[in-house]
N, CA, C and O of each residue as an XYZ file, in Angstrom:
316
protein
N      66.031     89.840     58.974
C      64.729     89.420     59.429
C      64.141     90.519     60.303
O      64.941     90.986     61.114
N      62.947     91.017     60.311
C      62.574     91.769     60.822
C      61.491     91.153     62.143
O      60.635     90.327     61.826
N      61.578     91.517     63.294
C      61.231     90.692     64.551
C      60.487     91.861     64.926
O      61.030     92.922     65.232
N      58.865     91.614     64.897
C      57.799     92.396     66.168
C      57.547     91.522     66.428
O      57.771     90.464     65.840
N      56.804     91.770     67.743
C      56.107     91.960     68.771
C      54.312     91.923     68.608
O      53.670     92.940     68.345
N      53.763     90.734     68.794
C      52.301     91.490     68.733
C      51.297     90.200     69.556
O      51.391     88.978     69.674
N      50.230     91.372     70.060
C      49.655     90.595     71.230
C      48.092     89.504     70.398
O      47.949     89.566     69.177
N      47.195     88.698     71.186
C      46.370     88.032     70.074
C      45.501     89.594     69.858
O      45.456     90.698     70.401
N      44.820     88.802     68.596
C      44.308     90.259     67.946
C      44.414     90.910     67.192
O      43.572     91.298     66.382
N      45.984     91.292     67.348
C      46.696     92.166     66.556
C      47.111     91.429     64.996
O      47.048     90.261     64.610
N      47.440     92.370     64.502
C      48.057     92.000     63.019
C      49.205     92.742     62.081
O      49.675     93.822     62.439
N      49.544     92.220     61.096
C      50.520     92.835     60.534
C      50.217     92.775     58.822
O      49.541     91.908     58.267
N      50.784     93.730     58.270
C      50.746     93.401     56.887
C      51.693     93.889     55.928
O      52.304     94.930     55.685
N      51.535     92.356     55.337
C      52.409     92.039     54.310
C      51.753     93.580     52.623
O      50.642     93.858     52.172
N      52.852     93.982     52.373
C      52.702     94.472     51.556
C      50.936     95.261     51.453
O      50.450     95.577     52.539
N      50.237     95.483     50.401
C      48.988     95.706     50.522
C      48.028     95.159     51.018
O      47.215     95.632     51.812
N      48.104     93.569     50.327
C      47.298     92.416     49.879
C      47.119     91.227     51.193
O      46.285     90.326     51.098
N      48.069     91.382     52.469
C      48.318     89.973     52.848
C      48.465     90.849     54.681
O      49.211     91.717     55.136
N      47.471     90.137     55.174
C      47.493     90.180     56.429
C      47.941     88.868     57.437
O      47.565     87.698     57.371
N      48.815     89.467     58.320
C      48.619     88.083     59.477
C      48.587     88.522     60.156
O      49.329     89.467     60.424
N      47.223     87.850     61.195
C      46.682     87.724     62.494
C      47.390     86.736     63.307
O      47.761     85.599     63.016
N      47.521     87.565     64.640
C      47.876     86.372     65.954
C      46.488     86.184     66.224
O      45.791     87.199     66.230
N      45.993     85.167     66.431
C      44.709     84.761     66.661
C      44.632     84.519     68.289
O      44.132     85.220     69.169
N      45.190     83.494     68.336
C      45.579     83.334     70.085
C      47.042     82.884     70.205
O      47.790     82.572     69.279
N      47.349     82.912     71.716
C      48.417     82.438     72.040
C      48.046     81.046     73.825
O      47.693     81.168     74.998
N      48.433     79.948     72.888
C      48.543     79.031     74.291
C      49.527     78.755     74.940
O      49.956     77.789     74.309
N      50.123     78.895     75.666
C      51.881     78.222     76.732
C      52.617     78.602     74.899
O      52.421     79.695     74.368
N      53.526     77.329     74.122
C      54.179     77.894     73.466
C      54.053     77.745     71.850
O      54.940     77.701     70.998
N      52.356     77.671     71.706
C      51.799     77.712     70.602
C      50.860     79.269     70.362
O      50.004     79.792     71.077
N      51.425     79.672     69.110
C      50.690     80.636     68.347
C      49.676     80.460     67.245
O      49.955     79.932     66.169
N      48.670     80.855     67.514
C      47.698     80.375     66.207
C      47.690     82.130     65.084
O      47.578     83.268     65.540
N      47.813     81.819     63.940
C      47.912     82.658     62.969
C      46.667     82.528     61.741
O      46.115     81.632     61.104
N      46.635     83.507     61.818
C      45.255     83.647     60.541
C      45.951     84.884     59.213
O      46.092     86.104     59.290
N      46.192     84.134     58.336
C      46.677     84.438     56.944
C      45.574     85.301     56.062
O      44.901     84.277     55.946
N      44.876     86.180     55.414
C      44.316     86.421     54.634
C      45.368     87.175     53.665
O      46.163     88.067     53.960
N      45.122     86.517     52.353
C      45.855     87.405     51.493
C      45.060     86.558     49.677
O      44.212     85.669     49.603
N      45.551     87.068     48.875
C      44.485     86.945     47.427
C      44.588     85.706     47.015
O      45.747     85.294     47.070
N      43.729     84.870     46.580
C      44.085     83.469     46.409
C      45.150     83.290     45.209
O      45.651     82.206     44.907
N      45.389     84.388     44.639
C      47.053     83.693     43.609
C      48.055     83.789     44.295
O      49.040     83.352     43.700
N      48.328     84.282     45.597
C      49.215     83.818     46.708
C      49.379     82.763     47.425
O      48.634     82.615     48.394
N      50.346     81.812     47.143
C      50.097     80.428     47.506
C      50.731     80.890     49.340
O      51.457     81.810     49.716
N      50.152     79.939     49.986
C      50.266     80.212     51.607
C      50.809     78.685     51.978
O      49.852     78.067     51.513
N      51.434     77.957     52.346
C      52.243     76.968     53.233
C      52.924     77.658     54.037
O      53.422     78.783     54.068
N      52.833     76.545     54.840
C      54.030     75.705     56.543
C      54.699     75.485     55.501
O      54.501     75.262     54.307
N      56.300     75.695     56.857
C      57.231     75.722     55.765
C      57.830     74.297     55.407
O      58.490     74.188     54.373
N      57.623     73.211     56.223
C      57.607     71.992     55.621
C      57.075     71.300     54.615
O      57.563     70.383     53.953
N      55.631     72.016     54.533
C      55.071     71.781     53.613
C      55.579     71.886     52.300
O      55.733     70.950     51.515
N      55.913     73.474     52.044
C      56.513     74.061     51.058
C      58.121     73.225     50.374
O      58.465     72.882     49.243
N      58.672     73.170     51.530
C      60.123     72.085     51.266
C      59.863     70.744     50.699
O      60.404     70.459     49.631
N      59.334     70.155     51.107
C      58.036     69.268     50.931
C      58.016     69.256     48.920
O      58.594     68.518     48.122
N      57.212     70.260     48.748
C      57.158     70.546     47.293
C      58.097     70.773     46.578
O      58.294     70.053     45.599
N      59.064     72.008     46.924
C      59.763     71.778     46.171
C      60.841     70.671     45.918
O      61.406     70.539     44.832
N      61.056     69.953     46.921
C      62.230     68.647     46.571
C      61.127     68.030     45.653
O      61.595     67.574     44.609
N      59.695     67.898     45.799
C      59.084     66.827     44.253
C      58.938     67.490     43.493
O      58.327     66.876     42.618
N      59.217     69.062     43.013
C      59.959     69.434     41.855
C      61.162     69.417     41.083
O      61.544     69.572     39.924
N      61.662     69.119     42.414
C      63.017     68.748     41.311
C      63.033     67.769     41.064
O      63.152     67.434     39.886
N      62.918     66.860     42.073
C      62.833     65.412     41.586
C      61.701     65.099     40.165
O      62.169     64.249     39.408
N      60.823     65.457     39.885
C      60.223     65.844     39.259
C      60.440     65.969     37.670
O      59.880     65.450     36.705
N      61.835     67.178     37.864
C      61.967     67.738     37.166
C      63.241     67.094     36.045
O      63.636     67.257     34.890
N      63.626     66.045     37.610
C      64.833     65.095     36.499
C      64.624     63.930     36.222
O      65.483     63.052     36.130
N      62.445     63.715     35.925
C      62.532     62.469     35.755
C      62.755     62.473     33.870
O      62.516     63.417     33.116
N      63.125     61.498     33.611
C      62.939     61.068     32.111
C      61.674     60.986     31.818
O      60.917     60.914     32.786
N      61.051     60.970     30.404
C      60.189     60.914     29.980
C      59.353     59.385     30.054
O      58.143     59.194     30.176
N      60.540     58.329     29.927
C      59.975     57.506     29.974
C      59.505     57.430     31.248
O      58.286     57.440     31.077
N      59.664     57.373     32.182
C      59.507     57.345     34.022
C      58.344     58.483     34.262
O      57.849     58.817     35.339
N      58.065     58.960     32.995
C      56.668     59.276     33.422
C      55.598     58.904     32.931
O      54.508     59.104     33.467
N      55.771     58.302     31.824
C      55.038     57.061     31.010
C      54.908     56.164     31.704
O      54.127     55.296     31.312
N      55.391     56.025     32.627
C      55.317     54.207     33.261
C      54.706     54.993     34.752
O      54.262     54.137     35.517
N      54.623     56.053     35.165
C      54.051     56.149     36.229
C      52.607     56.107     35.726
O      51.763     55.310     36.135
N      52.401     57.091     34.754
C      51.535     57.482     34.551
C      50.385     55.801     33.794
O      49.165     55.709     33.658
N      51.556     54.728     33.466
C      50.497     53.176     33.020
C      50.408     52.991     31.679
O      49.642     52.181     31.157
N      51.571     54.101     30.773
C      51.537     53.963     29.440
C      52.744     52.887     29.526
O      52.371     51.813     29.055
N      53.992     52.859     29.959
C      54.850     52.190     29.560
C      55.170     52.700     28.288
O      54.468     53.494     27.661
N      56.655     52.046     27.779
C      56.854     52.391     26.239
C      57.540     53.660     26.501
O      57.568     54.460     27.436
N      58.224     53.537     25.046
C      59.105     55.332     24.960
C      58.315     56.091     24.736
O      57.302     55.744     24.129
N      58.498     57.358     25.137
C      58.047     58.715     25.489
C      57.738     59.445     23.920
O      56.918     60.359     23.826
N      58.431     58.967     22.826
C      58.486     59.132     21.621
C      57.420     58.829     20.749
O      57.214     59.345     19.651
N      56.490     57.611     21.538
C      55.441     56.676     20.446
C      54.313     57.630     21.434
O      54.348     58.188     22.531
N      53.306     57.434     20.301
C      51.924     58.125     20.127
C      50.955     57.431     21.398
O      49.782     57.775     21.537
């Protein structure tokens, strides 16, 4: 992990494309400002964890269990 240092204002960047700003700092909150290309998806990292567990879960539903979420009911097989 690589650890700087930077005061509000300042910034850093990711590769070409992707900047982060310290915007301000209050007691022991940091506010951050992200710019980078919108096919770069940007989440908190809860967020992100978040997603991927409803991909997997997701990912091991059966077909039918998505027929019935989705209000078709019935096997996944019929038209």
């Amino acid at each position: 992990m690589l650890v700087l240092t930077r005061k509000a204002n300042q910034s850093i960047m990711i590769g070409d494309s992707i900047e982060v700003s310290v915007l301000s700092v209050l007691g022991e909150k940091v506010r951050l400002g992200i710019q980078a290309p919108r096919d770069v998806p940007v989440f908190r990292k809860e967020v992100f964890l978040e997603i991927q567990a409803q991909n997997v879960e997701a990912a091991g539903s059966s077909p039918d269990a998505l027929n019935q979420a989705l209000g078709r009911g019935g096997d996944a097989a019929e038209g």
